[in-house]
N, C-alpha and C positions, 0 to 999 in steps of 0.2 A: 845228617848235617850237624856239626857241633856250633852250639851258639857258645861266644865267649863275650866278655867284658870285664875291663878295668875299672880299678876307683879310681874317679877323678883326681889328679894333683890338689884342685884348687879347694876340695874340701877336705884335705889331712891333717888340718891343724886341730891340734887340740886331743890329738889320740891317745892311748896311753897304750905300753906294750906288752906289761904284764895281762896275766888272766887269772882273772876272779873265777873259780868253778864254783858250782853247786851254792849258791848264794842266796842265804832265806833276805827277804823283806823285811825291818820289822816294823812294828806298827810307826803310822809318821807322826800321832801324838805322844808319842811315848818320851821319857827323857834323853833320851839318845838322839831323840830324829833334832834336827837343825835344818836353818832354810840358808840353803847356800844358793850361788849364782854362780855355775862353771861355766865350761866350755859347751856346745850341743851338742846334743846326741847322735842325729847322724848328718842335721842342716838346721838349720834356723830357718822358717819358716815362717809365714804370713797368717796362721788362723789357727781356730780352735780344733784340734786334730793332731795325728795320734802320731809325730817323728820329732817334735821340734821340741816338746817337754819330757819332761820324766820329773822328778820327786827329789822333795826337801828333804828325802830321809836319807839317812847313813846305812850304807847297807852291810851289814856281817857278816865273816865266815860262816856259812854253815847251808846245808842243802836247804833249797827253794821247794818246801812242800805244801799242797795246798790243803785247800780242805776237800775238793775233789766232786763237789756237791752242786753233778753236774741236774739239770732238769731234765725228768722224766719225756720231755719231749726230745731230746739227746742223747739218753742213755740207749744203751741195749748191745748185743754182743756178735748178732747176727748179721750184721752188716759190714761195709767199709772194709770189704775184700781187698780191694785194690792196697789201701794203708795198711792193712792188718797185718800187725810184725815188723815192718818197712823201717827205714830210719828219713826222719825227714828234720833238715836245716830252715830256720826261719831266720833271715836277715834282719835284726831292726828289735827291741825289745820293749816298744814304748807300746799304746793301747790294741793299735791292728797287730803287733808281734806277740803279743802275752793274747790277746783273742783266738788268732791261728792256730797258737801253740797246744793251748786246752782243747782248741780241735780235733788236729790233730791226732792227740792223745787220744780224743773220748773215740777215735775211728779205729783204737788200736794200737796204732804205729808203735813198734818195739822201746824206738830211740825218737827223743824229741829233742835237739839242742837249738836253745835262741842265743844267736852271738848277737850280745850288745857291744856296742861300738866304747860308751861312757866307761872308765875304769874304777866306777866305784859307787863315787858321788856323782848324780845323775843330777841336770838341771834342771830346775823349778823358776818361773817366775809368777805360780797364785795364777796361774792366767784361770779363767771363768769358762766354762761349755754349759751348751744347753740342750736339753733334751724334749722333744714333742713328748708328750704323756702317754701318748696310744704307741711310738715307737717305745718307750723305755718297759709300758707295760708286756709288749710283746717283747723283747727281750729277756724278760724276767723269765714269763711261759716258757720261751723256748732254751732256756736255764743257762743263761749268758750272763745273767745278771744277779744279784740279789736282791729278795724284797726290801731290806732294810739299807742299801746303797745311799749313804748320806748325801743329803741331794736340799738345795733350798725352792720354793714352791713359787710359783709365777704365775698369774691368774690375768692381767693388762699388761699390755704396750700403750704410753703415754708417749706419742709423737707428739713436738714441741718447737717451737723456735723462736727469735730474738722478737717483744714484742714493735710493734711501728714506734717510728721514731714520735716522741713528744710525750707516747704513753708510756711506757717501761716496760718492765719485766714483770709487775704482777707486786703484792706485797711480798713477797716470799722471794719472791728471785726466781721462779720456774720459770717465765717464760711465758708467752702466749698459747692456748693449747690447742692441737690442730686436729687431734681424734685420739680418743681412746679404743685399743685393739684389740678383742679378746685375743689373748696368750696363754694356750692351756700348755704351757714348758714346764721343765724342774732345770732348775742351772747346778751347776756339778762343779767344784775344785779340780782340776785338770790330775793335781796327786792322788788324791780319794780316790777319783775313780779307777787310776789306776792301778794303785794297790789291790782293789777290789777286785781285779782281774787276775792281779800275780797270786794272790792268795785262796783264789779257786781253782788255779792251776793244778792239774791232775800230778799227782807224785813222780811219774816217769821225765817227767820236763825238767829238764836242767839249763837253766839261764846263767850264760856264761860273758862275765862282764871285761872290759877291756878287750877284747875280741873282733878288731878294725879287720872286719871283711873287704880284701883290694880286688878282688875278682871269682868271677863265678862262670860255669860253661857249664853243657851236657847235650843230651839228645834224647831221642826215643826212648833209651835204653836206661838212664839215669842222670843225674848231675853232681855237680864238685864245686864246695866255696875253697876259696886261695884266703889264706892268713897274709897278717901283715912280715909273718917269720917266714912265710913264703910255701908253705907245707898247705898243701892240696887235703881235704877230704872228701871223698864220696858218698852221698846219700842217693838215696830214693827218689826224694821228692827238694828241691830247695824253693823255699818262699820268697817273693823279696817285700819285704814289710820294711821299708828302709828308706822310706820319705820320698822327697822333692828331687834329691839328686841321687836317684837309686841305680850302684852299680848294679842291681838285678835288671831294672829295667832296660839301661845298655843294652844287656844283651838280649833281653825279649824285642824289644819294638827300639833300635838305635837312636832313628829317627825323631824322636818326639821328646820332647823339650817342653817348659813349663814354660809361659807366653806371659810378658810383665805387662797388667793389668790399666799401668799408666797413673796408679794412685799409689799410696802407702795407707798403711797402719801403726797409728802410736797405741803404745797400749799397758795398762800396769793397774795395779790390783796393792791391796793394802786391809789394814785390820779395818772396821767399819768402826772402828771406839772414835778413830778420828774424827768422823762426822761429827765431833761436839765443836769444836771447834769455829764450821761455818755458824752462821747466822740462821737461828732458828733452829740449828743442831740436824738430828739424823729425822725430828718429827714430822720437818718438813717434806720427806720422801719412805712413804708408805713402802713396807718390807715384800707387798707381794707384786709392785711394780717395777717393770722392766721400763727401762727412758729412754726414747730416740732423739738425741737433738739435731736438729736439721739447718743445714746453712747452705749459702749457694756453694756448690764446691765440695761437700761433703757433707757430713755427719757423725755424733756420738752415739753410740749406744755403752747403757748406764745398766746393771743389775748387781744384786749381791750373789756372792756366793759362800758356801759353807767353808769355813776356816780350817786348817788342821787338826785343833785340837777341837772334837765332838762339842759342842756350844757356841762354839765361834762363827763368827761372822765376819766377810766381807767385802768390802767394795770392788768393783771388773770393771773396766771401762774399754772400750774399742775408738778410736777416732780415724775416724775415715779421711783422709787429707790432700791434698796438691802433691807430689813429691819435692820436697825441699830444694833448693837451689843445688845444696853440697853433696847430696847424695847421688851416686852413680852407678845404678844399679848394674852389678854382672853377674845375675842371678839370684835364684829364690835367698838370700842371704840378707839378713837386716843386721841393726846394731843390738848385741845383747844389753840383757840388765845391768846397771851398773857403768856402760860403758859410754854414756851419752856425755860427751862433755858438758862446762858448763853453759858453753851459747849455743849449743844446739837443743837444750832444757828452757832456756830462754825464750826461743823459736818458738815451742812449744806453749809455752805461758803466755805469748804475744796472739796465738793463734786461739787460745780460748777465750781469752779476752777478745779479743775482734769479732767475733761468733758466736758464741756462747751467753745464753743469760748467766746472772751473775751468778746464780747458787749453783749449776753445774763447771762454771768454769772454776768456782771456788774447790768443786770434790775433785777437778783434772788435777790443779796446782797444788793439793795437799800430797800429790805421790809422792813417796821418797824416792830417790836418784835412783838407787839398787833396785827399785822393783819398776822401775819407765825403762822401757824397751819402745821399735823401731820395725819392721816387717815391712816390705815392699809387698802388693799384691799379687801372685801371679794365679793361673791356671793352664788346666792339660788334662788333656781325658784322650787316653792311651788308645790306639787300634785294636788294640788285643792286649790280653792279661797273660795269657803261655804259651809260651815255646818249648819243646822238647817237653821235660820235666823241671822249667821252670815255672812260676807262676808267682803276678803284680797282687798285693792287696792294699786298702788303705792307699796313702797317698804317694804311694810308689807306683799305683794305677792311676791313682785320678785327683789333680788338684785343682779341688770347688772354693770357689770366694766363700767368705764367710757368712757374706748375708743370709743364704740358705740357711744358719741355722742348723747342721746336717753332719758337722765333719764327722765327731765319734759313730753317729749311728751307725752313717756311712763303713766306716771301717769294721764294724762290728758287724754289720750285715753282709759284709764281704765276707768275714769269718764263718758266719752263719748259713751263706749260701754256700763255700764249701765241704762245710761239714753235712749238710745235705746231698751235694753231690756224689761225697764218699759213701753216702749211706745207699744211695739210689745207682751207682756205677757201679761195676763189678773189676772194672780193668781202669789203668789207669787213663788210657784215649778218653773215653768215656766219660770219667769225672773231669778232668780236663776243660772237655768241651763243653761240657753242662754250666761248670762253673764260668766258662768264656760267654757263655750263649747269653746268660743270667744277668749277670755285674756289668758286663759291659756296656748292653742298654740302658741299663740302671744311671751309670758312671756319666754317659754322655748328655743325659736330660739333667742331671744334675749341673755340670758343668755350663750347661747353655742358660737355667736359668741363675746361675750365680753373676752369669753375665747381662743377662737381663735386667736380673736386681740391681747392679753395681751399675748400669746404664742409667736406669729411674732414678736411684738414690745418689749417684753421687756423678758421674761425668755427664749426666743430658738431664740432672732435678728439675724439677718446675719451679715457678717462682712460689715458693713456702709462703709468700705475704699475700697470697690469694688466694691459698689453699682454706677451707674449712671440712667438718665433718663427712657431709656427701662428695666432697669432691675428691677428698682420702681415699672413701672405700672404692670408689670407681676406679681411680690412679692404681688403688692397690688389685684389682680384680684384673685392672688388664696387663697389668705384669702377670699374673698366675696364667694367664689366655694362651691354652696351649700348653701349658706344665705342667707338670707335678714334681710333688719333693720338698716343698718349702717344708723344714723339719725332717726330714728324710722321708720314704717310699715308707707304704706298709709292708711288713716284712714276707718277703714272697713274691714283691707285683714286679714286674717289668713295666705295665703299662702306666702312665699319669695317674696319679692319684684327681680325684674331681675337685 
């Protein structure tokens, strides 16, 4: 049976037609790198996860070589029969496409090309990720990561909300506070990290930029991505690491669609120098705390994250929201950086203000215009991840709200369970199915409880002016009832984590 699929019309904007071949990284603190705001990668997208960013850096002629320094629980030479020699296409070049790709490689495969969609200058807006401590340590071991991956350190979650009317907000402007939560995370700059990934890329991987994949097809036998010049290639194996509206998925699973959530996301990121500015300055919010603010209708979440250049710091913010009057969602698609007029900014400053004690609605309103972005929420947790010799990873498989806390690992363990499967299969059915059997259980408990989350916190909250410490930890216990994954799965489990 051949599967085919086309790229959708509605996301071709913004393409470029040249192609960037063999293209190094280079460092994004360097003087060269610049924090631009393009077009997206392959969709604009709703959460912290691996199609909707890419990097403030400038990137150069010259071949993309890594350091190659994969971990000893990955290495070895004897395995990944199936890959071994193969050429295989990865759709998509942002965190799940540069993961795969080193995969790949480390199973052998001859030829690795990632077509990135961006022709050059890939977008950045600072957005913030976080990572559980026991997933990013297991990622390390299983040599996905680096020990030294600049990362800032998260120890509470301070839920919070506006205090009763008469009383205020607190001397400080925090807010009234409704439980402290232990938070053993590290939050990550969405560019670091994934630089950190291109630059451990094994040397056979050649990431090839400006490279709009419009269709893909194959069978048992192999598969074919379609350029936007119209010229067919055949590989081995094609990935689709290609987000929300992935023409790989098309042709895997047609049917399935990413399901709009009923809320949005504002959201935007800036240097932390600003914090002098409010009242009380940045001493007022301790660097190892994560902030929930909580309103009826939604919620903030407040962390630092690490800057571009090594010592830098700074501010992330999430605001979970109503959908605006003006906005009309037709898919996973928001407003980029930069692009928000000025009374839809206004909207925005109206709504921190109405909700918001004053010291956090003060860090909303110090964003600048270029780094305030818009995301609609959706989600989708795909039937199946391959067809023929296609195969979903990242959020081309599975779109989790962001509460979970989960996206990169998520994607990374998608990487991580197929380069397992190539080591333990001998044929290519065989890994296939392994990696089907794995991720996809995985994919669906994650998705359910993002929707759980996103029930609790933000479209069925309870009344926050009644809430106190024991009544937090209960509310929050019986959202996990039945889950696992808050933070991602440990690496390897199909079943809830406890």
């Amino acid at each position: 049976m051949q599967l085919v699929a086309q790229w959708p019309r509605l996301s071709e904007r913004g393409t470029g037609k040249g192609r960037a071949a063999y293209r190094r990284v280079p460092d994004i603190a360097s003087p060269g790198a610049t924090d631009k705001h393009v077009t997206d990668t392959h969709v604009t997208g709703m959460h912290v996860t691996d199609t909707q960013h890419a990097t403030d850096a400038r990137l150069t002629d010259a071949r993309v070589t890594g350091a190659g320094t994969a971990g000893s629980a990955i290495a070895g030479s004897g395995e990944g029969a199936a890959v071994r020699g193969g050429s295989v296409a990865v759709v998509g070049g942002s965190i799940a496409g540069s993961a795969f790709a080193g995969a790949a490689a480390r199973l052998g495969a001859e030829r690795v090309v990632v077509l990135e969609r961006s022709p050059g200058r890939l977008e950045d807006r600072g957005v913030g990720i976080c990572t559980h401590n026991d997933r990013f340590d297991e990622l390390v071991r299983a040599g996905h990561l680096a020990e030294d991956t600049r990362r800032h350190r998260l120890t509470i979650r301070r839920w919070v909300t506006r205090g009763p009317v008469g009383e205020g907000d607190g001397r400080d402007g925090r807010g009234r506070a409704l439980w402290g939560q232990p938070f053993p995370f590290h939050s990550h700059h969405w560019a670091v990290l994934w630089q950190a990934l291109r630059e451990r890329a094994p040397e056979q991987v050649e990431f090839r930029l400006g490279a709009t994949v419009t269709a893909v097809g194959g069978d048992a036998e192999g598969a074919w991505v379609e350029e936007a010049d119209g010229v067919r290639h055949t590989h081995d194996l094609v990935i689709g690491a290609d987000g929300y509206r992935s023409v790989v998925r098309a042709a895997v699973c047609p049917q399935a669609a990413p399901e709009f959530a009923g809320y949005v996301c504002w959201r935007g990121s800036y240097d932390a120098a600003l914090l002098a500015d409010l009242p009380g300055g940045a001493a007022v919010w301790p660097e190892e705390e994560c902030i929930t603010v909580c309103y009826r209708g939604g919620q903030v979440v407040i962390y630092r994250i690490p800057g571009l250049a090594p010592g830098s710091t700074q501010v992330n913010w999430v605001f979970y929201a109503p959908t605006p009057a003006w906005l009309r969602p037709d898919g996973p698609t928001g407003i980029p950086a930069g692009a928000l007029t000025a009374g839809q900014l206004d909207g925005l400053r109206q709504l921190a203000d109405r909700h918001l004690p004053p010291y956090w609605a003060g860090l909303v309103t110090l964003t600048p215009r270029e780094r305030t972005f818009l995301q609609p929420v959706y989600d989708l947790a795909t039937p199946r991840r391959t067809a023929g010799r296609l195969l979903l990873g990242g959020d081309a498989a599975t779109v989790v709200r962001p509460h979970n806390t989960s996206g990169a690992v998520k994607a990374l363990q998608d990487a991580h369970a197929f380069e397992q499967a190539g080591r333990a299969g001998g044929s290519w059915p065989a890994l296939l199915a392994s990696y089907d059997r794995e991720r996809s259980a995985v994919g669906r408990e994650l998705v359910d409880l993002g929707r759980t989350l996103g029930r609790a916190q933000v479209t069925d909250a309870p009344d926050w002016s009644a809430m106190d410490g024991p009544a937090m930890t209960a509310w929050w216990q019986h959202q996990l009832t039945g889950s696992g994954g808050f933070g991602g799965h440990a690496l390897g489990r199909t079943e809830p984590s406890p």
